[in-house]
Backbone as CSV, one residue per row, in Angstrom:
resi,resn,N_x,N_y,N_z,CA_x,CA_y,CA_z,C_x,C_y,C_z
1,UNK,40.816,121.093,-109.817,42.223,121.207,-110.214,42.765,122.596,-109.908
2,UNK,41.751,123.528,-110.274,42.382,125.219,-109.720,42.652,125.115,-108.378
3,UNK,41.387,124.871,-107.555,41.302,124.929,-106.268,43.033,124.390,-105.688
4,UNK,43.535,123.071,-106.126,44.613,121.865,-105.901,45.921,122.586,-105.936
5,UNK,45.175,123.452,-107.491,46.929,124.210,-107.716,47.152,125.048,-106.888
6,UNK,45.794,126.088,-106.519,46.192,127.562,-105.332,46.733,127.001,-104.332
7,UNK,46.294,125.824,-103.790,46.522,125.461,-102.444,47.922,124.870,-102.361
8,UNK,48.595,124.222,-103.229,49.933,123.676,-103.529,50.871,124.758,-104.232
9,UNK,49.942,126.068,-104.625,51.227,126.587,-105.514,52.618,126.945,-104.696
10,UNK,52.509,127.153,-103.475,53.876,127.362,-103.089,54.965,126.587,-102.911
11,UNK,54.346,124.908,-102.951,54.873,123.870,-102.791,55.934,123.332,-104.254
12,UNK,54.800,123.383,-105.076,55.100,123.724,-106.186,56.300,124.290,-107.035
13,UNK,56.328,125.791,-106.731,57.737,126.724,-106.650,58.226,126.328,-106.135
14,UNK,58.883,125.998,-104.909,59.274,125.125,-103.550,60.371,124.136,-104.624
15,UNK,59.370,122.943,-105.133,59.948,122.051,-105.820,61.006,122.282,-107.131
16,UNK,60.401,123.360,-107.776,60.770,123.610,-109.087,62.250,124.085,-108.900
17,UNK,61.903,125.358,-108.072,63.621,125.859,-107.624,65.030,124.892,-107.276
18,UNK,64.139,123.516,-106.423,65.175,122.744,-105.915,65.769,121.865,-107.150
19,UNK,64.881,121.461,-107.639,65.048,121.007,-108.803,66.118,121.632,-109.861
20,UNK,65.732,122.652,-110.246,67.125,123.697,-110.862,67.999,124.015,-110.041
21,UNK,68.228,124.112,-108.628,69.819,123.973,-108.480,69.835,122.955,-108.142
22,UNK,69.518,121.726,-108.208,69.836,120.027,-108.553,70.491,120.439,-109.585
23,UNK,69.945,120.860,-110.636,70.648,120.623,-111.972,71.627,121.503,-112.254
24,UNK,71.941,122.824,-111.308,72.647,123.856,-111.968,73.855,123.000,-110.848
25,UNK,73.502,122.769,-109.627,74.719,122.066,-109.452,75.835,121.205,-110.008
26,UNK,74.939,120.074,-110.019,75.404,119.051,-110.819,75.865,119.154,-111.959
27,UNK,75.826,120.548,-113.231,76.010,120.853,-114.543,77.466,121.408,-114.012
28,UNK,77.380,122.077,-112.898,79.137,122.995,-112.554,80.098,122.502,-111.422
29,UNK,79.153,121.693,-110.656,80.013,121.591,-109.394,81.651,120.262,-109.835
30,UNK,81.870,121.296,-108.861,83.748,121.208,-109.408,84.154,119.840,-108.534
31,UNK,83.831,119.235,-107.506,84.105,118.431,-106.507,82.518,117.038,-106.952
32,UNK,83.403,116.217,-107.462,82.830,114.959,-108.019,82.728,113.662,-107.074
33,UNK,83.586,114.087,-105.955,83.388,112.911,-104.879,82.467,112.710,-104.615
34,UNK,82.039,114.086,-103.853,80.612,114.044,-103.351,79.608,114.864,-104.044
35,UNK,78.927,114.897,-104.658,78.054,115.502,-105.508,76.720,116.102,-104.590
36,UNK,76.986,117.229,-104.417,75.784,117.701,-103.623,74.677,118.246,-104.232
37,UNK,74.774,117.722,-105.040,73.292,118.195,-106.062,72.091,116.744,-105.649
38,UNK,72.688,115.519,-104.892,72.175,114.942,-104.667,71.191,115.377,-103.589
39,UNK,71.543,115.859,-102.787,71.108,116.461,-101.344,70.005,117.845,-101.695
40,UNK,70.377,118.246,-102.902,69.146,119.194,-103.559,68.434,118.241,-104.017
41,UNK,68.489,117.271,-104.680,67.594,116.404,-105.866,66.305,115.728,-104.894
42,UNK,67.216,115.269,-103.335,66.223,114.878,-102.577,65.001,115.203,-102.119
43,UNK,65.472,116.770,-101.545,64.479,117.568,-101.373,63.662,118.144,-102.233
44,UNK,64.028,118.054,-103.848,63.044,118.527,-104.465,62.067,117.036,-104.597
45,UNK,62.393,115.963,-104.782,61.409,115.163,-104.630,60.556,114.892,-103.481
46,UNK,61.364,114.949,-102.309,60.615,115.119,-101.157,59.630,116.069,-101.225
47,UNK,59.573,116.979,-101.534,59.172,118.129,-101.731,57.353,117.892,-102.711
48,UNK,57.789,117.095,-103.886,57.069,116.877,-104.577,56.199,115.654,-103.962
49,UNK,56.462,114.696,-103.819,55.827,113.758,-103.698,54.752,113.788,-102.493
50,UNK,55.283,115.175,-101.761,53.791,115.758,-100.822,52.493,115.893,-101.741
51,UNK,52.503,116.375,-102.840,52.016,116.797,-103.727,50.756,115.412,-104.419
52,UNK,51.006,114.397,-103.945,50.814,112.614,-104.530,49.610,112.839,-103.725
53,UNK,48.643,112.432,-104.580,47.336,112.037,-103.638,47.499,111.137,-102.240
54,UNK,46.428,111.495,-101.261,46.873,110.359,-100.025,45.909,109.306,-100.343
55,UNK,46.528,108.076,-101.247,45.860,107.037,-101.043,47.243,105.895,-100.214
56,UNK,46.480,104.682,-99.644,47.128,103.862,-99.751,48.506,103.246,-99.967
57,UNK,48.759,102.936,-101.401,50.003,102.694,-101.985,50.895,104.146,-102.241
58,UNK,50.194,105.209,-102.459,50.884,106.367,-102.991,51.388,106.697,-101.340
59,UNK,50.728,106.692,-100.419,50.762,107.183,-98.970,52.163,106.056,-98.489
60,UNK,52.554,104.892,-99.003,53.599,104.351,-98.296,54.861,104.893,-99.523
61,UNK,54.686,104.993,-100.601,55.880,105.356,-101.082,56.139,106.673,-100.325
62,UNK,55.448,107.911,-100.308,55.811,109.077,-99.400,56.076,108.849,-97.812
63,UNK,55.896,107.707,-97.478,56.734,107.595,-96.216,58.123,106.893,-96.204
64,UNK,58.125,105.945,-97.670,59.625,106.015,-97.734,60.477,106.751,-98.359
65,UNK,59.915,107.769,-98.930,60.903,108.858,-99.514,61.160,110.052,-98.758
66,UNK,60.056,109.940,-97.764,60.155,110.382,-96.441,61.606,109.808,-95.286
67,UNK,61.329,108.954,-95.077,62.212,108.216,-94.442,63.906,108.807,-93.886
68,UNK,64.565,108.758,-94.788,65.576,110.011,-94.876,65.785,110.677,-94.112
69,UNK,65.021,111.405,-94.356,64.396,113.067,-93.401,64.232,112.624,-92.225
70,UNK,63.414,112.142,-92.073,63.110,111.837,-90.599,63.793,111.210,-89.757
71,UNK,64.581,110.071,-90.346,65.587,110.186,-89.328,67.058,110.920,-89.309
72,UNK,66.804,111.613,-90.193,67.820,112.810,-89.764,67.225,114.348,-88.826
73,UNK,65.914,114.067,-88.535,65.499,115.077,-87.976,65.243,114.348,-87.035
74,UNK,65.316,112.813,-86.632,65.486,112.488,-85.901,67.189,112.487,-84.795
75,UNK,67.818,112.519,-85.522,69.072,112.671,-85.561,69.777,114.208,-85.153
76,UNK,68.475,115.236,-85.442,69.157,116.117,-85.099,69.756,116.745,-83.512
77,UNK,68.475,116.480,-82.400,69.219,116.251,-81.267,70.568,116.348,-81.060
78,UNK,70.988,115.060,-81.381,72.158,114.572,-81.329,73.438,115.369,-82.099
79,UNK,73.592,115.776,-83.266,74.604,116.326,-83.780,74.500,117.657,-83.320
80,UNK,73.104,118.402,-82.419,73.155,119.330,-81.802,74.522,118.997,-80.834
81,UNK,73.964,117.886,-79.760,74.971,117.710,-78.690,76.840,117.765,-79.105
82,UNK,76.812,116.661,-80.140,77.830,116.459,-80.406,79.026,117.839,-80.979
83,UNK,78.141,118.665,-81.462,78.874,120.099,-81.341,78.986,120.885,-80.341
84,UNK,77.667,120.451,-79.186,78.520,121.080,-77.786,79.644,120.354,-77.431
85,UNK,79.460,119.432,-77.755,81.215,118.385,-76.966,82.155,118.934,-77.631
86,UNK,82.172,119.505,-78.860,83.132,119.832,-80.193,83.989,121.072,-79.118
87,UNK,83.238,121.813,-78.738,83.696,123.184,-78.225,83.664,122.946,-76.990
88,UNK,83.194,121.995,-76.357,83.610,121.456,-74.827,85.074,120.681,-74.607
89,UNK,85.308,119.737,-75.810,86.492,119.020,-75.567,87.571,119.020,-76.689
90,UNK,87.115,119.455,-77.740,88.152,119.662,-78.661,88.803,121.043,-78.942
91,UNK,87.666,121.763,-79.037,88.234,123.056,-79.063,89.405,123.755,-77.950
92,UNK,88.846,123.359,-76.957,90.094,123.629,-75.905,91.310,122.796,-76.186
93,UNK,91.449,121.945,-76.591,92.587,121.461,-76.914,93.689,121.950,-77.879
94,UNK,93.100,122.744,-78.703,93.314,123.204,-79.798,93.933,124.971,-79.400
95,UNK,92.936,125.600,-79.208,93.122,126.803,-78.294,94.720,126.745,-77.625
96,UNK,94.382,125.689,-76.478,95.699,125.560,-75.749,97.038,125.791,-76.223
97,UNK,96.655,124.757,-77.511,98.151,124.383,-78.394,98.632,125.580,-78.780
98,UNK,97.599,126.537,-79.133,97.908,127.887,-80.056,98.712,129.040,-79.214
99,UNK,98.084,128.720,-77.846,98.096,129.516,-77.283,99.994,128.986,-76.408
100,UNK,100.208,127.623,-76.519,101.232,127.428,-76.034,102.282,127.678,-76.838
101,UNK,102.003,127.787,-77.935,102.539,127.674,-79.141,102.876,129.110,-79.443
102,UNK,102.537,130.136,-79.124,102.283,131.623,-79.602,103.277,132.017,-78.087
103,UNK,102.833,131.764,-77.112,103.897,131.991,-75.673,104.929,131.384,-76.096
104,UNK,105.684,130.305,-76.251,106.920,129.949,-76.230,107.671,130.506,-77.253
105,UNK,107.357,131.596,-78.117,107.853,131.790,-79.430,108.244,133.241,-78.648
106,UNK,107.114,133.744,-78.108,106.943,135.284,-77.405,108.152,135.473,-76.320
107,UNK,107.536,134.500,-75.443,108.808,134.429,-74.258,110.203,133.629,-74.305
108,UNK,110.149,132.838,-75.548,111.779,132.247,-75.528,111.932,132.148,-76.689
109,UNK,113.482,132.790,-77.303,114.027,132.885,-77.977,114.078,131.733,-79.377
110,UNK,114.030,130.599,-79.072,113.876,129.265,-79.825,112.808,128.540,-79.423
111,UNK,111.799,129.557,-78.377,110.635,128.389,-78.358,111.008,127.109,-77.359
112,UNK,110.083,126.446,-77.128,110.020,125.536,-76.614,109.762,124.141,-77.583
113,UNK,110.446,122.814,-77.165,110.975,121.563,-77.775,109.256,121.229,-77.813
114,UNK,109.599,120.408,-78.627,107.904,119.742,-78.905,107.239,118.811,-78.001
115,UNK,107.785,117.980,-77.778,108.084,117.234,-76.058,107.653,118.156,-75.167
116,UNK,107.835,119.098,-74.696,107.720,120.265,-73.749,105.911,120.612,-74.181
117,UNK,105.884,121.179,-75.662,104.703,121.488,-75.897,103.403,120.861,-75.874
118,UNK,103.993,119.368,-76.137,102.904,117.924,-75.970,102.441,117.850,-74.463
119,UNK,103.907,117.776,-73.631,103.263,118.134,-71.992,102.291,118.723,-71.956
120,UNK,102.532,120.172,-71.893,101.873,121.297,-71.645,100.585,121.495,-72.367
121,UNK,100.438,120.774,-73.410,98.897,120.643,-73.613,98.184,119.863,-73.411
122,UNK,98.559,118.498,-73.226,97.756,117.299,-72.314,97.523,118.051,-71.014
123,UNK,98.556,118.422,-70.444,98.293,118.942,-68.719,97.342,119.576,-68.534
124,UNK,97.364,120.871,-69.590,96.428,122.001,-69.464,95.130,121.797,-70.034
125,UNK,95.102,120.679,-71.221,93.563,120.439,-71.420,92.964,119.770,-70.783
126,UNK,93.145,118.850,-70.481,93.012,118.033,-69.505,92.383,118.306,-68.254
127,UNK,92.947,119.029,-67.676,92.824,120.043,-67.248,91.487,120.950,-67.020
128,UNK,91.517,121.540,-68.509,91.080,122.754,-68.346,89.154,121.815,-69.220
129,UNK,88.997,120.580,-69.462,88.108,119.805,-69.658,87.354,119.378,-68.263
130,UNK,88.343,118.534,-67.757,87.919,117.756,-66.703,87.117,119.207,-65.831
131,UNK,87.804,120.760,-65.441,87.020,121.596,-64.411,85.718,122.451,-65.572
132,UNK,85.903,122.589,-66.444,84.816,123.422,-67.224,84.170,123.174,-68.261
133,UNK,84.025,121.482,-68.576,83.826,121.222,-70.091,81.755,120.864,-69.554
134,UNK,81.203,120.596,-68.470,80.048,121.171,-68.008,79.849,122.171,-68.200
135,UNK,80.507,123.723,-67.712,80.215,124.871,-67.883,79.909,125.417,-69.126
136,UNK,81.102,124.685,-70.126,80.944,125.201,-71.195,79.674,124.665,-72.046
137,UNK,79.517,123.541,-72.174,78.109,122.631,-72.755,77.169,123.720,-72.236
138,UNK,76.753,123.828,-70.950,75.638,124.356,-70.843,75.511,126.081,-71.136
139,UNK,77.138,127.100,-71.436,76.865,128.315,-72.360,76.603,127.983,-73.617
140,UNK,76.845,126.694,-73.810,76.962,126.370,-75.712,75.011,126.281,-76.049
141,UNK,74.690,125.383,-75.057,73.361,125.267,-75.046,72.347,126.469,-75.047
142,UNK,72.895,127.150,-74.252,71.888,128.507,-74.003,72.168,129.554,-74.882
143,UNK,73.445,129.725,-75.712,73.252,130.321,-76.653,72.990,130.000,-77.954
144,UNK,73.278,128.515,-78.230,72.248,128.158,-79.223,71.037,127.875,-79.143
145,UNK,70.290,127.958,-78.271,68.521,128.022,-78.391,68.259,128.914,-77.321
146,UNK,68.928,129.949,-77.833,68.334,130.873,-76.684,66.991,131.583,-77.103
147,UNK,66.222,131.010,-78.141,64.918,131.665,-78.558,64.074,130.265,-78.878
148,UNK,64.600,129.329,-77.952,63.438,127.983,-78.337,62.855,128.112,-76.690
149,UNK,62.461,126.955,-76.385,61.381,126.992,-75.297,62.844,126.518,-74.676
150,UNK,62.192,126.519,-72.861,62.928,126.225,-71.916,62.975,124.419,-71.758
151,UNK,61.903,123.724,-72.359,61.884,122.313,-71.880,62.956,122.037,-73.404
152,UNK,63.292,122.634,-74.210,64.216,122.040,-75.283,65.209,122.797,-74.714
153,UNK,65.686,123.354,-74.284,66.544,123.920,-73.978,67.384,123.240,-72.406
154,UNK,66.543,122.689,-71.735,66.611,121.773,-70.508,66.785,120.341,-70.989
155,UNK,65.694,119.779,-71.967,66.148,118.561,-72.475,67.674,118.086,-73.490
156,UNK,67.663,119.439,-74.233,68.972,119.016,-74.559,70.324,119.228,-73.937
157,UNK,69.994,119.779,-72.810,71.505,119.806,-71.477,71.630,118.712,-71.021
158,UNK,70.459,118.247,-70.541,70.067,116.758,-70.336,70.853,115.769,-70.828
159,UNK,70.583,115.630,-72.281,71.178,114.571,-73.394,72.260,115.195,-73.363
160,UNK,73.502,116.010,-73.214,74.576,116.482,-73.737,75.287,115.975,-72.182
161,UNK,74.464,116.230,-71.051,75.515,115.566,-70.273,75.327,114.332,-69.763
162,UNK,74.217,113.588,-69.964,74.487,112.225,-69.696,75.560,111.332,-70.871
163,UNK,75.781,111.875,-71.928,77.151,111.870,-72.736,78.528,112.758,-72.357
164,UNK,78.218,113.791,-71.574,79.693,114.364,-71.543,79.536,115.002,-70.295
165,UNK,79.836,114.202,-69.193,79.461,115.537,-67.653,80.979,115.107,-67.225
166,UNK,81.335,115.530,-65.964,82.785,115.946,-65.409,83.179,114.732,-65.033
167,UNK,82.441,113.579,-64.316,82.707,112.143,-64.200,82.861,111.112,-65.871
168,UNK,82.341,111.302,-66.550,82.348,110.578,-67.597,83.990,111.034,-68.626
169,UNK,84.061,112.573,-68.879,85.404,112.959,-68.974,86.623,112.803,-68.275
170,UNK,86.777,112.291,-67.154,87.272,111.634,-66.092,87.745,110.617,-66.801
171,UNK,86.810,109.597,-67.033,86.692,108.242,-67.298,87.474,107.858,-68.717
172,UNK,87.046,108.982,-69.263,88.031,109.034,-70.937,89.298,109.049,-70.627
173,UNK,89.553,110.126,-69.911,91.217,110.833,-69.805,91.522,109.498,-69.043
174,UNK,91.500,108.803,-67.980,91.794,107.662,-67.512,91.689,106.777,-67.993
175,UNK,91.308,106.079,-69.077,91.156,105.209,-70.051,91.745,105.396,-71.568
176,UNK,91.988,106.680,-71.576,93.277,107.130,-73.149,95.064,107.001,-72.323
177,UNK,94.926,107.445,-71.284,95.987,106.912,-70.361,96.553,105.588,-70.155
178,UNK,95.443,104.828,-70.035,95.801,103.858,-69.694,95.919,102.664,-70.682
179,UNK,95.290,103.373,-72.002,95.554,102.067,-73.131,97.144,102.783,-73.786
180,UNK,97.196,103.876,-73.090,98.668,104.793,-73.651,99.712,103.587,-72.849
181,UNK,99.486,103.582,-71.466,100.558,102.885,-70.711,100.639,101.617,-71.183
182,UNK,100.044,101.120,-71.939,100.086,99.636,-72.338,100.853,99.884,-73.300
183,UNK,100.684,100.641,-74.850,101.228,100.622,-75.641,102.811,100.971,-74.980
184,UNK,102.988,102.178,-73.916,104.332,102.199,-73.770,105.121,101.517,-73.210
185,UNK,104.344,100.466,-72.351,104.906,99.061,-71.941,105.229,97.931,-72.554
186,UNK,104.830,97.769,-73.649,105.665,96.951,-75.225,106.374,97.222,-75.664
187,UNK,106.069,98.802,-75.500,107.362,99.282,-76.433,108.707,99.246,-75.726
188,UNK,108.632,99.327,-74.615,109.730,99.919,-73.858,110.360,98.051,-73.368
189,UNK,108.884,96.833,-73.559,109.509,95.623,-73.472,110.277,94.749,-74.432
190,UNK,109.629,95.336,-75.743,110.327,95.306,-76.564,111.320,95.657,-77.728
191,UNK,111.306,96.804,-77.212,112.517,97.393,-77.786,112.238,97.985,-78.738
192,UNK,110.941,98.818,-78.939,109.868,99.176,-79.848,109.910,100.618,-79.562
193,UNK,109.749,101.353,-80.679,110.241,103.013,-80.671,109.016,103.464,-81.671
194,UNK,108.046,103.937,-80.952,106.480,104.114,-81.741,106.240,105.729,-81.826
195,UNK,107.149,106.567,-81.478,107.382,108.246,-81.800,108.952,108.062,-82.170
196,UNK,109.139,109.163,-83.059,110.114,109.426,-83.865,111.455,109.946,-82.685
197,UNK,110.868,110.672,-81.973,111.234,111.886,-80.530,111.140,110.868,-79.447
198,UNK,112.404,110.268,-78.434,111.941,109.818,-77.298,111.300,110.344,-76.240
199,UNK,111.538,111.289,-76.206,110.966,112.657,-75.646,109.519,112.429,-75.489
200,UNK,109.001,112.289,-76.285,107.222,112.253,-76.489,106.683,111.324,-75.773
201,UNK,107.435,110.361,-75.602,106.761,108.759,-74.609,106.815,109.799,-73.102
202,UNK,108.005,110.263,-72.787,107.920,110.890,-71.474,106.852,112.351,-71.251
203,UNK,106.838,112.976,-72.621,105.385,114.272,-72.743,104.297,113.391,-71.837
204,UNK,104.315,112.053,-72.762,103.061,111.324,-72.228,102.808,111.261,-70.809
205,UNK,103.932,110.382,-70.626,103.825,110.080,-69.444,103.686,110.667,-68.099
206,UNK,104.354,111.678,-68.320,104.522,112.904,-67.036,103.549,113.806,-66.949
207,UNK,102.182,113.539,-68.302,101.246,114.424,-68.842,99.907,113.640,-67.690
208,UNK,100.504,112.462,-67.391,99.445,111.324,-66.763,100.000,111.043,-65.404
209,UNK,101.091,111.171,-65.119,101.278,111.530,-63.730,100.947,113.176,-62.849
210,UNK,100.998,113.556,-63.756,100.503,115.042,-63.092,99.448,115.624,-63.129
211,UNK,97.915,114.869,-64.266,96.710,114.985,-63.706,96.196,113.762,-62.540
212,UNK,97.002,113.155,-62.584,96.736,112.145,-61.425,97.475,113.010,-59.589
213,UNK,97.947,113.546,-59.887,98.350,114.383,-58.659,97.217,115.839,-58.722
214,UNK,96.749,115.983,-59.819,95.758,116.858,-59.942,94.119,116.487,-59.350
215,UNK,94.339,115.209,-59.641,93.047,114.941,-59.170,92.891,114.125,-57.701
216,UNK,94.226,113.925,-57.439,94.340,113.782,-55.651,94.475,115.225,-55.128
217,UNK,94.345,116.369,-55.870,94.211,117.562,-55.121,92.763,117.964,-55.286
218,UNK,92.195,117.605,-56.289,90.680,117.369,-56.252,89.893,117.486,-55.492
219,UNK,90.571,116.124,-55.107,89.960,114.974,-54.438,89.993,115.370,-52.853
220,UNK,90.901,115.696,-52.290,91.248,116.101,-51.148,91.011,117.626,-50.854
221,UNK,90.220,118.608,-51.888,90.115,119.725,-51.503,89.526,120.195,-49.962
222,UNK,88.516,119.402,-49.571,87.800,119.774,-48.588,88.393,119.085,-46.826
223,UNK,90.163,118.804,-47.610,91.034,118.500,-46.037,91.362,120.115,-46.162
224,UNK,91.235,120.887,-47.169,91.796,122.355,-47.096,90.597,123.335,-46.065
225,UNK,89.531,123.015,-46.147,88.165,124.010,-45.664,88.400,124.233,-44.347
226,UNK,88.254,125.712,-44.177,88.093,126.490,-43.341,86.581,126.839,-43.051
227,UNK,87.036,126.737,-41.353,85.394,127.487,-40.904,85.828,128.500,-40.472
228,UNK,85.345,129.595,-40.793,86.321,131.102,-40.354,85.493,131.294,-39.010
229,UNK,84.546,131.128,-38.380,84.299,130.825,-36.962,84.550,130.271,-36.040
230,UNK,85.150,129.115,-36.816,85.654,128.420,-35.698,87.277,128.752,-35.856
231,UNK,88.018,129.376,-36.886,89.220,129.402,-36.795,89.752,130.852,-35.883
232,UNK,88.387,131.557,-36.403,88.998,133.100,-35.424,88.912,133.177,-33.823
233,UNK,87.495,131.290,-33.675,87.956,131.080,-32.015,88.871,130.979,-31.341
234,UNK,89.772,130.508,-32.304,90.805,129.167,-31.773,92.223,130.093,-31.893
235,UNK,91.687,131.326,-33.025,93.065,132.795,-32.968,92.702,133.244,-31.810
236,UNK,91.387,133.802,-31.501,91.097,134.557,-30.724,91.586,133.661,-29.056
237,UNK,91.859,132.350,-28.820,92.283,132.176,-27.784,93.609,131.984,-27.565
238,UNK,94.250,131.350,-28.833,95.996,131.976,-29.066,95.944,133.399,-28.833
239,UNK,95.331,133.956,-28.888,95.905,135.917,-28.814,95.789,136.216,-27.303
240,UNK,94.785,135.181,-26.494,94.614,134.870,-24.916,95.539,134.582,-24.260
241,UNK,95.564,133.575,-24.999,96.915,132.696,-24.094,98.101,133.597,-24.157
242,UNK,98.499,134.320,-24.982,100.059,135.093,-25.155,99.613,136.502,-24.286
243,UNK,98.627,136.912,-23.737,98.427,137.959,-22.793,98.143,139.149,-23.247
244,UNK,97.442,138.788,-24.831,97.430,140.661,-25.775,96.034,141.245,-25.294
245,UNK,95.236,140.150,-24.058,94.043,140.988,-23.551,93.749,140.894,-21.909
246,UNK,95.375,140.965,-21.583,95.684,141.034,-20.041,94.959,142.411,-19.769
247,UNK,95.489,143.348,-20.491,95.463,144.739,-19.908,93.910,145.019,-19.972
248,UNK,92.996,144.614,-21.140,91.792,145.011,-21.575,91.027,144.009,-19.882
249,UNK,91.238,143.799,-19.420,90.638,142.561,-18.271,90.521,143.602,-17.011
């Protein structure tokens, strides 16, 4: 029994502590919705029931009081990722607004109409998602485990962009668009007024015609590419033909 206690005493303390702020919570906490003394209470039993001899029957109740845990540490992966997307696709959205929002106040006198501001932040997030919301996942990644190993650090870029890479964000913005154009095609068939501001149906709309001209410039970047070898040939024999290396001959 000595031997049991040295070897558990830290577990022990461990438990006891959780246990009292279980209870010191739950005796003060001001917010009754959610009672987070539950989320202490767990872990102090979790905690304890390590403590249960390993037989048999005692060994399956500690795997279901276990249970919990594990798949939330199974789970954790994932709400890793889902906070790179947070600051990959929401946060810029947000940013934008502030930032459109803080300019139109700066540079015009009354600001800019809200209609105007709805544009200008669909355009620009949109935007500013579809070219860097990769880039950003993978600074989000490397500075949150920038002291774990490289294969967790590789595997979870992995999982973050087979959920969120530059084609799949594509696919969103073209598909929030396009269940948009439906709704504004009822409305507009039936005589249906679903923003307060008419204004805002056209934010929309002109917000989705102009990443669609964005992404036929995309798309077509490489009718722009230059071979600077072959273009300074083709100067260098225009500068021939007009006689600027008669004299050098």
């Amino acid at each position: 029994m000595k031997n049991w206690f040295k070897k558990n005493i830290y577990l022990i303390i461990f438990s006891i502590i959780f246990f009292g702020l279980a209870y010191w919570s739950n005796y003060y906490e001001a917010d009754k919705d959610f009672p987070y003394s539950y989320i202490l209470y767990y872990i102090a039993i979790s905690s304890t029931s390590s403590l249960l001899p390993d037989r048999i029957i005692l060994r399956q109740i500690k795997n279901i009081i276990k249970l919990p845990a594990a798949i939330f540490m199974l789970s954790s992966p994932l709400f890793e990722v889902l906070y790179f997307l947070m600051f990959a696709v929401v946060f810029p959205f947000l940013l934008i607004f502030k930032l459109v929002e803080f300019t139109s106040v700066s540079l015009l006198h009354n600001g800019l109409n809200p209609a105007t501001k709805l544009y200008l932040v669909l355009v620009l997030g949109t935007i500013f998602i579809t070219l860097f919301c990769e880039k950003i996942i993978k600074i989000m990644n490397n500075v949150m485990n920038y002291e774990k190993s490289k294969k967790r650090i590789n595997s979870n870029l992995d999982l973050a962009l087979s959920i969120a890479n530059k084609s799949k964000v594509r696919f969103v913005i073209y598909l929030s668009f396009f269940l948009y154009l439906i709704i504004f095609s009822l409305e507009r068939l039936d005589n249906i007024q679903i923003f307060e501001t008419e204004q805002f149906n056209f934010a929309v709309f002109y917000s989705f015609a102009t990443y669609i001209a964005f992404e036929r410039i995309l798309h077509n970047l490489n009718l722009m590419q230059i071979n600077p070898k072959l273009f300074y040939s083709k100067l260098y024999k225009a500068w021939d033909s007009h006689g600027f290396f008669d004299k050098l001959k």
